[in-house]
Structures are given as structure tokens and as C-alpha cells.
MARLUMFI-880311 format. One record per residue (C-alpha): x, y, z; residue number from 0; residue in one letter. Coordinates in Angstrom, 3 decimals. Each point is the difference from the previous one (the first is absolute). Layout:
<rs>
{r {X, Y, Z}, NUM, 'a'}
...
</rs>
This chain:
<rs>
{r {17.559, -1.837, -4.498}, 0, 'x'}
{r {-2.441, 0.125, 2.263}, 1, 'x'}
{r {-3.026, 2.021, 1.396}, 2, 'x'}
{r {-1.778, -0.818, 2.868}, 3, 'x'}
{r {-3.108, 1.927, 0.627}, 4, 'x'}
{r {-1.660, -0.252, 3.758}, 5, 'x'}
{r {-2.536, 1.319, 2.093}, 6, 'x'}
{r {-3.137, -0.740, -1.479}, 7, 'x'}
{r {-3.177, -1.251, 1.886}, 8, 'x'}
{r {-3.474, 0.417, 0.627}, 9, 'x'}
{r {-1.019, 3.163, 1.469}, 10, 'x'}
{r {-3.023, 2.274, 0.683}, 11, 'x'}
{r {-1.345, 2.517, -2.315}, 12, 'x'}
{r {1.686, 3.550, 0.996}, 13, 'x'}
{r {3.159, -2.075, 1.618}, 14, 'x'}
{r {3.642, 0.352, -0.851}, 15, 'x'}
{r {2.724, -2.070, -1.604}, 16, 'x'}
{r {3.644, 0.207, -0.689}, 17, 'x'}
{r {1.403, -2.265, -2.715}, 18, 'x'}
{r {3.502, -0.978, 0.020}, 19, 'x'}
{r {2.068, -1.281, -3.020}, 20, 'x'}
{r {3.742, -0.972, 0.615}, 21, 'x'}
{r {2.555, -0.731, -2.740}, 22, 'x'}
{r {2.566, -2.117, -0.112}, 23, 'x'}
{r {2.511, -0.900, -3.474}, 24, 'x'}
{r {-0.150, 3.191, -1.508}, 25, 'x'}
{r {1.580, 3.724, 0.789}, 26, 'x'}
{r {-2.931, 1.593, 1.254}, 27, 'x'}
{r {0.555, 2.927, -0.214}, 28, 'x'}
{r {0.240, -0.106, -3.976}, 29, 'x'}
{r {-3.719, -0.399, -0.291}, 30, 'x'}
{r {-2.840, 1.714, 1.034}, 31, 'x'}
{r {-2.983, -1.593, 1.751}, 32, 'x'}
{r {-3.924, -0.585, -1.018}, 33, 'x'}
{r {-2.386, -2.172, 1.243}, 34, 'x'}
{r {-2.956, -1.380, -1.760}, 35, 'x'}
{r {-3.731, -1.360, 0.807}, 36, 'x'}
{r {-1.912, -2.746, -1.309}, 37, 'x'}
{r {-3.217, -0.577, 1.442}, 38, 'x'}
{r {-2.219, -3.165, -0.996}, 39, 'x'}
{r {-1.229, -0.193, -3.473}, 40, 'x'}
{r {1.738, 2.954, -0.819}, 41, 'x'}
{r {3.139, 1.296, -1.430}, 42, 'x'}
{r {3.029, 0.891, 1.695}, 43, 'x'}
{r {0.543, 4.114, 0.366}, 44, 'x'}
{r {2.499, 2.139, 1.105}, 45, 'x'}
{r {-0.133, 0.977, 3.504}, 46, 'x'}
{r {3.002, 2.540, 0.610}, 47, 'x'}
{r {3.713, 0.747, -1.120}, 48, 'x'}
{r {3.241, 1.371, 1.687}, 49, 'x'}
{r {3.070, 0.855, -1.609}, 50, 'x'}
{r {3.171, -1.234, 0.441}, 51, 'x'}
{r {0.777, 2.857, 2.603}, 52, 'x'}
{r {-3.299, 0.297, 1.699}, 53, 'x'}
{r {-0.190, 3.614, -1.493}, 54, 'x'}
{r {-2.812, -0.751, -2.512}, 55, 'x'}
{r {-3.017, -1.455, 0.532}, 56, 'x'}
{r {-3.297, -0.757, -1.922}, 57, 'x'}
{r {-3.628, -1.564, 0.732}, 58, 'x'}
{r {-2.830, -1.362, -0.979}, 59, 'x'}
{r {-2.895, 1.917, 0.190}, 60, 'x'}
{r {-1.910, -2.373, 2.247}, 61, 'x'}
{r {2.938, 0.255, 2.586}, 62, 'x'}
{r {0.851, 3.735, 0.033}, 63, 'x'}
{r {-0.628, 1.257, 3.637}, 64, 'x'}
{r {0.147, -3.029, 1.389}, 65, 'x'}
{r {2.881, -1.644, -0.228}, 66, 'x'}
{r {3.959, 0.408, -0.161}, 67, 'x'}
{r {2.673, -1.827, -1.929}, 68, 'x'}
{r {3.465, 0.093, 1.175}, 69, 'x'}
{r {3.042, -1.699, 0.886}, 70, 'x'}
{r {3.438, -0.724, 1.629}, 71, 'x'}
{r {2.786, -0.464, -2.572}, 72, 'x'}
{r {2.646, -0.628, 3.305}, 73, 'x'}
{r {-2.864, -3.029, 0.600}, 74, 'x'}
{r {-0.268, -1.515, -3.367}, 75, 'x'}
{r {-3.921, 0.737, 0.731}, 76, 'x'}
{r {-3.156, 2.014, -1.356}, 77, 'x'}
{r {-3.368, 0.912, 1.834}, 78, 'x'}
{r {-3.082, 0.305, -1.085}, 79, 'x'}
{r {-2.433, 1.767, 2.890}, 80, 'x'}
{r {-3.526, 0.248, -0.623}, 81, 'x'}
{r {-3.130, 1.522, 1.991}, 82, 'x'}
{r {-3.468, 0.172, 0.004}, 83, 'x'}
{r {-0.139, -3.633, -1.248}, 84, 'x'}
{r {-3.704, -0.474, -2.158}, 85, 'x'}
{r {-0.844, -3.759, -1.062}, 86, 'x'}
{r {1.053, 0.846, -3.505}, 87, 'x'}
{r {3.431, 0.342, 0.642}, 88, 'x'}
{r {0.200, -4.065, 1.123}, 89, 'x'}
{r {2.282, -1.511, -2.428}, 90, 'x'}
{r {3.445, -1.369, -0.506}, 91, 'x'}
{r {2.602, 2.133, 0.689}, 92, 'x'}
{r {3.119, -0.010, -2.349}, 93, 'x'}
{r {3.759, 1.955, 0.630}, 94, 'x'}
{r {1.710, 0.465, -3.504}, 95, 'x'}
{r {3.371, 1.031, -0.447}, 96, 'x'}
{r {0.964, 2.028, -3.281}, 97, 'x'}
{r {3.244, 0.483, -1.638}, 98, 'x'}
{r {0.320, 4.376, -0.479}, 99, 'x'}
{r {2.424, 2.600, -0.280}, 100, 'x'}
{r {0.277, 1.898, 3.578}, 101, 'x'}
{r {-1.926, 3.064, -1.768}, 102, 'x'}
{r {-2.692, -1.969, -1.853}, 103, 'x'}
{r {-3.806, 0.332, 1.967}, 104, 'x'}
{r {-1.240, -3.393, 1.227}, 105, 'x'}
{r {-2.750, -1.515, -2.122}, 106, 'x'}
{r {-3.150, -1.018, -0.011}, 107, 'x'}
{r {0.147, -2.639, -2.976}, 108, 'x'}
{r {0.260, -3.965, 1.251}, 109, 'x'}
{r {2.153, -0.378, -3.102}, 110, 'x'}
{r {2.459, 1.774, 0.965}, 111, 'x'}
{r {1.087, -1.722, 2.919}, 112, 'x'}
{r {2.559, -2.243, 0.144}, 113, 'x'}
{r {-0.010, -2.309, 2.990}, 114, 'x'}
{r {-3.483, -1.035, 2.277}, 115, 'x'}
{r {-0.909, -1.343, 3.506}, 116, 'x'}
{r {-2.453, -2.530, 0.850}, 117, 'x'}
{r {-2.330, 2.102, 1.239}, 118, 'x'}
{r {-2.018, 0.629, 3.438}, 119, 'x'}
{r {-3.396, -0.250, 0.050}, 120, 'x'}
{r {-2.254, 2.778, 1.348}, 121, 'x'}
{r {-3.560, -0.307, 1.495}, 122, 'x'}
{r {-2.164, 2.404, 0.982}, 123, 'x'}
{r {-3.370, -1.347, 1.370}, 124, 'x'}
{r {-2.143, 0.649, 3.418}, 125, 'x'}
</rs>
């Protein structure tokens, strides 16, 4: 298995970015999608979820507004769009895939998750 997360960079404040994660060695479409933060010195945190359909969706609260998680199941690939960039949001970017029933809400706990990428890593700096 294997998720590869993309589109990372540096970046100004108030720019945008789109993340890409593509998955290869599993059925993708059995799991539903999050992707996860860890900034220097601190501890990874949840980011945003989408279900196995793309019906259900959930947030953190630092992201709501400002960003949109989706994906493709026909391209093996999820999305991760966000806005309004601030310097707090540079980190490493991580795609996690989780093993869920098609009706079951994505989630927002790392533990959960089954498979992760490598990560892409964010900056936001003038």
C-alpha cells in the first residue's frame, strides 16, 4: 500500500494550495480519507476527513472556511484545497487512508487510520 501525498511548498501568507494524495495497493474506495499536520516541535493533528463516498465530511476548526477535502475514487486520489494560507498552517502534510463501512463518518482520530503517506511539506512565509 501506498500513499503519496504532493503539492506542498512554500507560499505567501493569504495564498492557495491544493494537496494531492494518490493510492496505490489497496481498494480505495473501501476507506475514507484524512489528512493530518505536524508542525515543528509540535504534535501531529487532524486536519480533515472524507468518507468513503465523498458524502460526509468533517474539519478541524482551524480549517473550516477555508479549505475543502475531497476526492476521485475513478482516480485512486484525494485533495486537500486550502485558502487563505497564515504562517501557522506550515507543516507536514500527511494523506491517511482508513478502513470503514460505506455508512460510517470519516474520523478525526490518527489511531484510527490504517495506512499513511510520507508526507508534503507546507510553508507559509513572506
Amino acid at each position: 500500500v501506498q500513499l503519496q501525498a504532493s503539492g506542498g511548498g512554500l507560499v505567501q501568507p493569504g495564498d492557495s494550495l491544493r494537496l494531492s494524495c494518490a493510492a496505490s495497493g489497496l481498494t480505495f474506495r473501501h476507506y475514507s480519507l484524512g489528512w493530518f499536520r505536524q508542525a515543528p516541535g509540535k504534535e501531529r493533528e487532524f486536519v480533515a476527513a472524507i468518507s468513503r463516498s465523498g458524502s460526509m465530511t468533517t474539519y478541524a476548526d482551524s480549517m473550516k472556511g477555508r479549505s475543502s477535502i475531497s476526492r476521485d475514487n475513478d482516480k485512486n486520489t484525494g485533495y486537500l484545497q486550502v485558502n487563505s494560507l497564515k504562517p501557522e498552517d506550515t507543516a507536514i502534510y500527511y494523506c491517511a487512508a482508513n478502513r470503514q463501512i460505506l455508512t460510517a463518518p470519516p474520523e478525526e482520530n490518527d489511531e484510527t487510520y490504517d495506512y499513511w503517506g510520507q508526507g508534503t511539506l507546507v510553508t507559509v512565509s513572506s
